[in-house]
C-alpha positions as CSV (number, residue, x, y, z in Angstrom):
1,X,-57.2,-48.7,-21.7
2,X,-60.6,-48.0,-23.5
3,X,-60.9,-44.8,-21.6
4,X,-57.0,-44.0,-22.7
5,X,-57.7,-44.5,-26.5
6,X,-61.5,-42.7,-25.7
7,X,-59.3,-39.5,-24.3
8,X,-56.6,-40.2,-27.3
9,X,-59.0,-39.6,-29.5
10,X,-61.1,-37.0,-28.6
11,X,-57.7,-34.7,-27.4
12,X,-56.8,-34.7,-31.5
13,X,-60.3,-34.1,-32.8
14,X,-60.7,-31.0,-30.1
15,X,-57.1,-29.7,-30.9
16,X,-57.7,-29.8,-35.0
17,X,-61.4,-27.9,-34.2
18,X,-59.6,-25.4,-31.9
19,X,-56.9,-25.0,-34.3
20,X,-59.4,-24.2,-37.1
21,X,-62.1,-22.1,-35.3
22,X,-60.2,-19.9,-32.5
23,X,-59.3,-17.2,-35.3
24,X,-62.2,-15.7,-35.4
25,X,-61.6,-13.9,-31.8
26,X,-59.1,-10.9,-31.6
27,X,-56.9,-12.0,-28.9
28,X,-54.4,-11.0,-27.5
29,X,-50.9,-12.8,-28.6
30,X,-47.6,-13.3,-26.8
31,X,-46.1,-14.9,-29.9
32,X,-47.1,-11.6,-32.2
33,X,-44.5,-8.6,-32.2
34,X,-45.8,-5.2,-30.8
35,X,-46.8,-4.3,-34.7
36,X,-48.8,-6.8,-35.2
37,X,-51.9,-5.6,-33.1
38,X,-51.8,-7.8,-30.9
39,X,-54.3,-10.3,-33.0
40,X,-53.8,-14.6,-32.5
41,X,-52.8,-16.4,-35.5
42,X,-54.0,-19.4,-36.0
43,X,-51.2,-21.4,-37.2
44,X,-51.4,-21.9,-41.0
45,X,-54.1,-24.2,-42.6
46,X,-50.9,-26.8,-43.4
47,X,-50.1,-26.9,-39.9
48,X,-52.8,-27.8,-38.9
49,X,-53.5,-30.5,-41.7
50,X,-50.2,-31.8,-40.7
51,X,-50.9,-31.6,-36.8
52,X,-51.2,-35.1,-36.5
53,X,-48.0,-36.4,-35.4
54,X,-47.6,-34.3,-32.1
55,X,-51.6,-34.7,-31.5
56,X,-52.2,-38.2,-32.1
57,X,-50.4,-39.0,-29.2
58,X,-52.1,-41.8,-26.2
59,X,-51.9,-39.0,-23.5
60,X,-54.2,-40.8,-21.2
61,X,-51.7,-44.0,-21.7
62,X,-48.6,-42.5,-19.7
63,X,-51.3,-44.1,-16.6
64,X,-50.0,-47.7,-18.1
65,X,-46.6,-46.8,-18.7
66,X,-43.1,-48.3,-16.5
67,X,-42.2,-46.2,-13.7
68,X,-38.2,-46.2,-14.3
69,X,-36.4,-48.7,-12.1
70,X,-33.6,-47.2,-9.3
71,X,-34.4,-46.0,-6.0
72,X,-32.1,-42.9,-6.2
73,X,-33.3,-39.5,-5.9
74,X,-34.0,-37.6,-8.7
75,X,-33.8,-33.7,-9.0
76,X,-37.3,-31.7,-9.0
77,X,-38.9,-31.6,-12.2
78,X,-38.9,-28.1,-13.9
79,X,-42.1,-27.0,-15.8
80,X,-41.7,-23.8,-17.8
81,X,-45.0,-22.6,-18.9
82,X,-46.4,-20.6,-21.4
83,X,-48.8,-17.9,-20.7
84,X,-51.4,-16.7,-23.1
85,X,-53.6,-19.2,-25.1
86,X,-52.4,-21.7,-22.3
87,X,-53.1,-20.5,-19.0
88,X,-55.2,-17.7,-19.7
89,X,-56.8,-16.2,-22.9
90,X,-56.9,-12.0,-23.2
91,X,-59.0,-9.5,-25.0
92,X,-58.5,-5.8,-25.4
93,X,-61.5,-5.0,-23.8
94,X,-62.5,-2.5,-26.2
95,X,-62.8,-5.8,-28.8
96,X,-64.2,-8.2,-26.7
97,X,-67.7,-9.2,-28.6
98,X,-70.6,-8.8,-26.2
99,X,-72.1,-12.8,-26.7
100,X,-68.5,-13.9,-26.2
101,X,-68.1,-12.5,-23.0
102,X,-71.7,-13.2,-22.2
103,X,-70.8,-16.9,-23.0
104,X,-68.1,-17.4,-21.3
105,X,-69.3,-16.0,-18.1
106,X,-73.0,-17.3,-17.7
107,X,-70.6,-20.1,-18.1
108,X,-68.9,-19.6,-15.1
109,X,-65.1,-18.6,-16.5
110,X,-63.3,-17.0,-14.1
111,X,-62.2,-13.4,-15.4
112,X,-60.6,-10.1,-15.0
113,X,-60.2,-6.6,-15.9
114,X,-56.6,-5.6,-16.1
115,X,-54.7,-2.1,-16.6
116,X,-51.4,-2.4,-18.9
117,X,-49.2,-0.1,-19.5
118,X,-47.8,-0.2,-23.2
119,X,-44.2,0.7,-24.6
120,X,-46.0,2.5,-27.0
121,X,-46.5,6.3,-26.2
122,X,-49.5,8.3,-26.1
123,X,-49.9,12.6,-26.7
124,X,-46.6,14.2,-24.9
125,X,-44.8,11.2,-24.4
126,X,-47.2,9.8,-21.5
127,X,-47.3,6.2,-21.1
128,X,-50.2,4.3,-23.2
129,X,-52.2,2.2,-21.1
130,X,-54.2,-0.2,-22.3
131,X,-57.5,-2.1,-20.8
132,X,-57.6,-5.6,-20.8
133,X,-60.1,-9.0,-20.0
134,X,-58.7,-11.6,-19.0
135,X,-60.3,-15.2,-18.5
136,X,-58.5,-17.9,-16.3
137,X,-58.2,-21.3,-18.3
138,X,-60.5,-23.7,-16.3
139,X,-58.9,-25.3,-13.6
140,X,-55.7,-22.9,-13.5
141,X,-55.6,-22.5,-9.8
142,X,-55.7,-26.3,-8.4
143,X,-53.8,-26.9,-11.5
144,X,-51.1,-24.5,-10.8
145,X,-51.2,-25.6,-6.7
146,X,-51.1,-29.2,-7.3
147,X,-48.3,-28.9,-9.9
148,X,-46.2,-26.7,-7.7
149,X,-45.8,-29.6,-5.0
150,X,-43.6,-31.7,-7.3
151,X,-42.3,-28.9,-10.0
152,X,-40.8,-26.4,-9.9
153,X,-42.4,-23.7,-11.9
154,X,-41.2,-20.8,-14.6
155,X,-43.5,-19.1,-16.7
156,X,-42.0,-17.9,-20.0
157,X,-44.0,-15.2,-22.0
158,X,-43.0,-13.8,-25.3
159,X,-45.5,-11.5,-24.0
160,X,-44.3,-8.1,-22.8
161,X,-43.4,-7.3,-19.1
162,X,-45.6,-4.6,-19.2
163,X,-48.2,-6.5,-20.5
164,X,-47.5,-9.9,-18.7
165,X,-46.4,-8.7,-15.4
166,X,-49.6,-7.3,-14.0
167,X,-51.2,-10.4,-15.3
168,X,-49.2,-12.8,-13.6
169,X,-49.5,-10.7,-10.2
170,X,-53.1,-11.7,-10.4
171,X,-53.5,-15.6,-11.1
172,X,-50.2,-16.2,-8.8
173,X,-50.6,-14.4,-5.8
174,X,-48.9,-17.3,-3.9
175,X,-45.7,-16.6,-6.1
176,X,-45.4,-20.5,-7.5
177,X,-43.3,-19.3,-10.2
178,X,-40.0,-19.2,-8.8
179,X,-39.0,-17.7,-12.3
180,X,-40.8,-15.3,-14.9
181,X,-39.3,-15.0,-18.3
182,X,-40.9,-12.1,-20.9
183,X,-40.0,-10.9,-24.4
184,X,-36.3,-10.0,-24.2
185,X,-35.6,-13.3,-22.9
186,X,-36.9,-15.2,-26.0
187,X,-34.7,-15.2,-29.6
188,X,-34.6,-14.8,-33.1
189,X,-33.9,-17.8,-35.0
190,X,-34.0,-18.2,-39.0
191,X,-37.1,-20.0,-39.0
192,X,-39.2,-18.3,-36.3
193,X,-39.4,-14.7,-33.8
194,X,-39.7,-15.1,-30.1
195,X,-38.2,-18.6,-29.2
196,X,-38.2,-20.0,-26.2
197,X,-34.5,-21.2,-25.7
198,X,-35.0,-23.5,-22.8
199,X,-30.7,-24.0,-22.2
200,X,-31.0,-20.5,-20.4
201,X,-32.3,-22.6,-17.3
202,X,-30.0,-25.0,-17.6
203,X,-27.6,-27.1,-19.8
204,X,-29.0,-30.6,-18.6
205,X,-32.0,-30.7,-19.8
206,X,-33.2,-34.1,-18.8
207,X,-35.9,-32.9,-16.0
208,X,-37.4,-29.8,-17.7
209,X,-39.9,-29.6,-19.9
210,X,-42.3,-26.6,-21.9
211,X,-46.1,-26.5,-21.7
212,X,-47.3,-24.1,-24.4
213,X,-50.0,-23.7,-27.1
214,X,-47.5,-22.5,-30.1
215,X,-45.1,-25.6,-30.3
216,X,-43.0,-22.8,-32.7
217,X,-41.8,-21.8,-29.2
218,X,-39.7,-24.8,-28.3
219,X,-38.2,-25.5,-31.8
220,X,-34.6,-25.2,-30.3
221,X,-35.0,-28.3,-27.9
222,X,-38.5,-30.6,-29.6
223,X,-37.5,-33.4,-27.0
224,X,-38.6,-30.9,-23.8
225,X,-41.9,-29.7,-26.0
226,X,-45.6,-30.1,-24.9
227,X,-48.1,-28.7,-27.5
228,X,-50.8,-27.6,-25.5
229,X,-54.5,-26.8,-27.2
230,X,-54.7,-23.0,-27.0
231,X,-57.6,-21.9,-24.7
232,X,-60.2,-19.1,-25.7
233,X,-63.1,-17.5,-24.2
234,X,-64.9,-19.7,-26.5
235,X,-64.1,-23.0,-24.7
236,X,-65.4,-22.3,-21.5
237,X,-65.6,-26.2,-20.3
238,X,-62.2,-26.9,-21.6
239,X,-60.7,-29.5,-19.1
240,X,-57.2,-29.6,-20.5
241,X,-55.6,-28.6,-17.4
242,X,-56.4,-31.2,-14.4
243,X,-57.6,-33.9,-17.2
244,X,-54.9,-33.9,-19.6
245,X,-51.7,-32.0,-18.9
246,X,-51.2,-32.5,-15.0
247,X,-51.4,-35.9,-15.1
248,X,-49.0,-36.0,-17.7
249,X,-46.8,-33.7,-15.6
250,X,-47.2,-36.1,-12.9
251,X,-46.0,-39.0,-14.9
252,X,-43.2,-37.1,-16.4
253,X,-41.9,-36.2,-12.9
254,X,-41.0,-39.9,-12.1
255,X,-38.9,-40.0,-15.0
256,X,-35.2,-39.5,-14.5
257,X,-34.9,-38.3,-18.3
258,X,-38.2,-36.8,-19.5
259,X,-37.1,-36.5,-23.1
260,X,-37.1,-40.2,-24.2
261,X,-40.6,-40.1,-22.8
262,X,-41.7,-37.3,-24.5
263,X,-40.2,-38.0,-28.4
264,X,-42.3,-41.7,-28.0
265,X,-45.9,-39.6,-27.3
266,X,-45.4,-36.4,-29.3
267,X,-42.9,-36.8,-31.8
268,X,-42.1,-33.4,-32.1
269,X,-39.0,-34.1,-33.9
270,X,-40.7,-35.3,-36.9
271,X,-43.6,-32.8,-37.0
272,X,-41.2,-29.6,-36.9
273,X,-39.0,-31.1,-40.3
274,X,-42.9,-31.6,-41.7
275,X,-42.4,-27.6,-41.3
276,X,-39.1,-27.3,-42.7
277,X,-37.0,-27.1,-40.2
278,X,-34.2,-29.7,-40.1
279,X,-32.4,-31.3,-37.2
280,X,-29.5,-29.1,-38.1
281,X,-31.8,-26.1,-36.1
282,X,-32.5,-27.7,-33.0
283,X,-30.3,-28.0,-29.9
284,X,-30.8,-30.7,-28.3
């Protein structure tokens, strides 16, 4: 239990540093619109001051917590994951810093050089193609294989196809998505662009849940939320992936309603009205 509380801990110290510092690299951003040039945003200096109710959460406890009680069968959990910031980080590579990338490789990050082609057009109407780097979140392979024997996998980008597509290609080779959602799939709400509305998988939401770095995402349905600590070149020894979240994963996958679960770690509920938004915008 030490070791829970240790983990506890240390997950909310690393995810207010992350929160604070990861700014200061130009990467790229699902969650931005195509005007925005491609840039991350931090979320805002109050978020993160106010961060602590989904990040104060005993993650490493869900080891001491009830397996539910029935010996009936219980449909395959669905885990919709989010792409950049949480599986992978990427850099135009014409604004990659040279010590980042030096860092993050002589620190063994797996990475990538990747060819996109942008809806933007280039002299006489020619596609514009863009060159990105891309570095794998530690861990995103085994992570990706083990989850994929109890889950069942969809990846959902607010990133563009053309953009996202390639990328994907790439890190799944094995297909484990048996789903890929990009931009046009997300929606506009009043209180934020590019949400991920999770009832386009299913109306029974009680075995699916969303992975991603920008809890914003998942505002329709906070119960099926995971806010992940977004991932850049500049954490190469992150260990989020097998030492956090898959365990999680695994726990949640013996649950026969994951969202109970979920609102006693997280408390998402109460962190998004902290930003305004009432219960009246959720759909849960």
């Amino acid at each position: 239990m030490e070791i829970a509380l240790e983990l506890a801990r240390l997950f909310f110290q690393i995810f207010a540093q992350i929160v604070r510092a990861v700014a200061q690299y130009p990467l790229l951003s699902s969650s931005s619109s195509s005007t925005d040039a491609h840039h991350f945003k931090a979320l805002p200096v109050v978020d993160s001051a106010e961060i602590e109710s989904p990040a104060t959460v005993e993650i490493a406890a869900v080891l001491d917590s009830p397996v539910p009680a029935g010996d009936g069968r219980i449909e395959k959990l669905t885990v919709v994951l989010d792409l950049d910031e949480t599986l992978v980080c990427a850099y135009e590579t014409s604004s990659l810093p040279p010590a980042l990338c030096g860092q993050a490789t002589d620190a063994g990050l797996k990475w990538f050089e990747l060819e996109c082609v942008s809806s933007d057009k280039e002299f006489e109407g020619k596609p514009k193609v863009s060159h990105v780097t891309v570095f794998e979140r530690p861990g995103l392979q085994e992570f990706l294989n083990q989850l994929s024997q109890f889950a069942e996998l969809v990846l959902f980008t607010a990133g563009l196809e053309g953009y996202a597509r390639p990328l994907v290609d790439r890190i799944d080779k094995e297909n484990r998505f048996s789903l890929r959602l990009y931009r046009p799939s997300t929606i506009c709400t009043e209180y934020r662009e590019h949400v991920k509305d999770l009832s386009c998988l299913s109306k029974n939401l009680c075995r699916t849940v969303i992975v991603d770095n920008n809890p914003f995402s998942f505002l329709l349905q906070p119960l099926n939320g995971i806010p992940c600590i977004p991932f850049s070149a500049g954490q190469p020894h992150d260990t989020q992936l097998l030492d956090v979240l898959l365990p999680l994963l695994k726990h949640l996958s013996l649950q026969n309603d994951v969202r109970p679960f979920l609102y006693d770690r997280f408390r998402m509920p109460e962190w998004f009205q902290k930003q305004g938004i009432p219960a009246s915008g959720w759909s849960v």
